[in-house]
N, C-alpha and C positions, 0 to 999 in steps of 0.2 A: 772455398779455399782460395779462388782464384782472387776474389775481393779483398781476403786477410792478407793475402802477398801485396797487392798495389800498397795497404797501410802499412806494412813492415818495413816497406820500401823508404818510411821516414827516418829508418834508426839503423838499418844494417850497414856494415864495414864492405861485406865483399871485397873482390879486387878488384886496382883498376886496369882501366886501357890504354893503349899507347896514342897518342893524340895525333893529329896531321898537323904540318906546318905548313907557312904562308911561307911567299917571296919579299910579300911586303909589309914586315914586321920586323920588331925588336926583341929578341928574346933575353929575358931578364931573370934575375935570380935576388932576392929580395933575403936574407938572411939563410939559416943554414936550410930552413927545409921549403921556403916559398921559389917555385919556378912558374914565370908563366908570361904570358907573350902582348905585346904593346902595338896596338894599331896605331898609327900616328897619322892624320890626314896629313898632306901637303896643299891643301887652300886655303889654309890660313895660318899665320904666324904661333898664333894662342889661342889653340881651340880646348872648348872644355872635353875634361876629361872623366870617363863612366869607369869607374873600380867594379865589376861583376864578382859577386860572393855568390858561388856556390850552392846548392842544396844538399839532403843529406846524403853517406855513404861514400865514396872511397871517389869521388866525381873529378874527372879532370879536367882542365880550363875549357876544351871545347862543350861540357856537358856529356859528357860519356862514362861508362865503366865495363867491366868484363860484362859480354853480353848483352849490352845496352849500347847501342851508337845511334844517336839523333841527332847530333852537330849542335844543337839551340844556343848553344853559346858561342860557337863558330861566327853560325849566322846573324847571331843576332850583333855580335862585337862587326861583322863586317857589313850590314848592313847599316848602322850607327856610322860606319867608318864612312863611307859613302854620302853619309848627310854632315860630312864635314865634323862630326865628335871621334875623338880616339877614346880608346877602350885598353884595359887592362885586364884579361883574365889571366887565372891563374888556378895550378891546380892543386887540391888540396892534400895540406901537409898530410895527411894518410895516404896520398899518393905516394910521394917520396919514402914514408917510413916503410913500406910495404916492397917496395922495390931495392930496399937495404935490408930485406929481410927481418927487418927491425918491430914488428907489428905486434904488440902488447896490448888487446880491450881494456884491460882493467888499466891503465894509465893516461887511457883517450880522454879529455878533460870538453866540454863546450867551451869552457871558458879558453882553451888551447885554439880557437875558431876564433873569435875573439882576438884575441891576441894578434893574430896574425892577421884580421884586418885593420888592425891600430895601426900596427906596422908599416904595413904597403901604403896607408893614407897618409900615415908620419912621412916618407920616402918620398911620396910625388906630391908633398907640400911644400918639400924643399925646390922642386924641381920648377924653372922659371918658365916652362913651355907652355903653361897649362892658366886658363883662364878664371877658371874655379875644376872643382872637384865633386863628382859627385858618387854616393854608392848605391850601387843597385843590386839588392839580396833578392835573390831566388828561392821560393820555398823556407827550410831551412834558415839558408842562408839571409832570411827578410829581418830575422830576430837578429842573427850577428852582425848583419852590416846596420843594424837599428841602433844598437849601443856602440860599434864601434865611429857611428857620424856624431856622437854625442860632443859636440865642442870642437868638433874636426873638420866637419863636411860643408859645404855649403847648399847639399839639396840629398833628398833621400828617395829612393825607388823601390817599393814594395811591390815582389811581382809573384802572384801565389802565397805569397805568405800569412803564416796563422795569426788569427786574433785572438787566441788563448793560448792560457799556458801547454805545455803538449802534454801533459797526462788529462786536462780535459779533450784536448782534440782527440787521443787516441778511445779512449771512454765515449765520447758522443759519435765519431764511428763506427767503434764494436755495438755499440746499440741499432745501430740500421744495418751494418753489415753478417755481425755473429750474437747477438741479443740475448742468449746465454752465458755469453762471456764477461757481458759488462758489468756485472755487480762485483763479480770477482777482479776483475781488473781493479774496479774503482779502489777497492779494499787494499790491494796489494800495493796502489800506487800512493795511497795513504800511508800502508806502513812503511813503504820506501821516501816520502816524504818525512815522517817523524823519527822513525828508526833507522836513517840511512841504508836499509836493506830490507826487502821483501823476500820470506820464502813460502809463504801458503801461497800457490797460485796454482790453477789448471796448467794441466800440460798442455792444452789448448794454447795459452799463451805464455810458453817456455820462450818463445823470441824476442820475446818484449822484457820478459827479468831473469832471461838467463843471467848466472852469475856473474860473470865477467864484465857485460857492459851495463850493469846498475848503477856502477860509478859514474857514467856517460850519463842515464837516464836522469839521474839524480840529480846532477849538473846544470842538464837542460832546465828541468824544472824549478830551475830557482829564479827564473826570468818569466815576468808578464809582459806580452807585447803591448797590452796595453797600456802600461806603465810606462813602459819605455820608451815609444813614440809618444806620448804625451810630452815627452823631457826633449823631445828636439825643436828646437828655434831656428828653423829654416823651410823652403817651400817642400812639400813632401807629396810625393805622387804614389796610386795606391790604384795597383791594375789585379786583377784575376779574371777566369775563364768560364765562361756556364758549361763549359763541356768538365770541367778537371775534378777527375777523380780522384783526388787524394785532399785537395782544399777546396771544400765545398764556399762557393761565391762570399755566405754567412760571413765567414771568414776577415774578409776585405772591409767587410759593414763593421766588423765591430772595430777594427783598428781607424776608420774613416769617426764612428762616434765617438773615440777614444781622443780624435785630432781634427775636429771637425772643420778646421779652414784647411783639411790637404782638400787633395782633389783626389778623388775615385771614379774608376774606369769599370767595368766589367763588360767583355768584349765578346761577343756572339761566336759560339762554335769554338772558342780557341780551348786548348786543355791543358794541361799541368805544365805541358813542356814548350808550349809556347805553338803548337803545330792546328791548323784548323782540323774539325773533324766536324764532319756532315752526318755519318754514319752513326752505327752504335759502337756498344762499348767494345766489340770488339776491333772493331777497325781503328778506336783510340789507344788500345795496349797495342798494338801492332805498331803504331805511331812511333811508340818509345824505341821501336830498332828500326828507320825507316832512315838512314844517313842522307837520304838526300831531301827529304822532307822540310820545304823553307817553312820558316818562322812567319805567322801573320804580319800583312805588309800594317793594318790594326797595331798594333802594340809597337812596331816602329814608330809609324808616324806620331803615336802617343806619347814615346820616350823621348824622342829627337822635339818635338816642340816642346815640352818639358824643359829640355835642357837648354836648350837653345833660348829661349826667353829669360 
């Protein structure tokens, strides 16, 4: 059960958390539902600038949600900051709908993720402080900031993110994780592909086609990552973790043979959230609520020469 929660953890709403704020930041609010906070070096006039997308579920711009606080996106926006790039996160538009008490599954769209990283990239392309632009998707978010750099970005950062569509990712985990479940999943996610809705399914996995977010699931799945990075024309970096439980390394390889002049990383001990783990799996789900827990100094210095070149 405890294994079926980390994969559930690609597709739930949940609620979210209240975030911390910096001294030395810019907080911005980017159309009616994007809020989210702007690290701005002062060493250089026109430093490039890293847009952070998000993974799944109700995440807000530090990398947090109810019951979950690990900062990753704190640290990781202010460790970036430090090497002279500014950083953009921000939290997602289901953060704000949730908190207007407005929170409707059956209307939650991927392509609504999407969207709103058009948006933010449309916004700080305007903007003359900025030397290029680049997006950096987390998990999840590695597919939406994938099509939203399409003709936009001028560099792309895959970090954790899937190399298949997510009804095979979640099918090729139920097969190692719950292996009873997979055939039925596979089936259900079939009919919810042709039929826009699946209702034979185990109650086993009622979290995955509960009624309400099949519309979500449905959405998701009309994107191949690796269709999609194929379609971008610019340098594209491609990191994952041998410790992370939820995107197994595989992952990273197939979106690397999908685009095979990016460059890929896979980084010793780091795990899903960017935190080292030496330990086993329990000291890595521990990870996920560990707020003061830094980010591998690894995947800094991997992003910042990225960008920086």
């Amino acid at each position: 059960m405890k294994k079926i929660l980390v994969l559930l953890m690609f597709i739930s709403f949940g609620t979210a958390s209240a975030q911390d704020q910096s001294n030395t930041s810019e907080e911005l609010s980017i159309g009616s539902l994007i809020e989210g906070t702007l690290l701005m070096p002062v060493t250089s006039e026109t430093p490039p600038l890293v847009i952070i997308v998000a993974g799944s579920g109700p995440t807000d711009r530090n990398g947090n949600q109810m019951m979950m606080k690990n900062n990753a996106y704190k640290f990781l926006a202010e460790d970036l900051y430090s090497k002279g790039i500014a950083t953009f996160r921000y939290d997602k538009r289901i953060v704000k709908i949730m908190k207007m008490g407005k929170i409707d599954e059956k209307k939650i769209s991927f392509d609504h993720f999407i969207e709103d990283a058009i948006e933010i990239t449309e916004y700080f392309k305007k903007d003359q402080r900025f030397s290029k632009i680049i997006l950096l998707g987390h998990s999840q978010g590695s597919l939406v900031a994938m099509v939203a750099a399409q003709g936009r970005a001028d560099g792309f950062i895959s970090v954790a993110g899937a190399g298949q569509e997510i009804d095979d990712v979640i099918v090729a985990q139920l097969e190692k994780q719950a292996p009873g479940l997979k055939d039925n999943a596979r089936q259900a996610f079939d009919d919810l592909r042709v039929n826009g809705t699946a209702q034979n399914y185990s109650p086993g996995l009622s979290s995955i086609f509960r009624k309400d977010i099949q519309p979500f699931i449905f959405s998701w799945m009309q994107y191949d990552p690796q269709e999609e990075i194929a379609k971008l024309d610019m340098p594209i970096l491609i990191i994952n973790g041998d410790k992370d439980l939820q995107v197994h390394p595989s992952e990273a390889d197939l979106l690397y043979r999908a685009k095979p002049e990016s460059q890929l990383h896979i980084i010793s001990n780091m795990n899903h959230i960017l935190k080292e783990i030496k330990g086993n799996d329990m000291e890595n789900q521990k990870s996920y609520n560990e707020y003061d827990r830094p980010v591998m100094p690894e995947v800094i210095d991997l992003i910042s020469t990225f960008v920086l070149n």
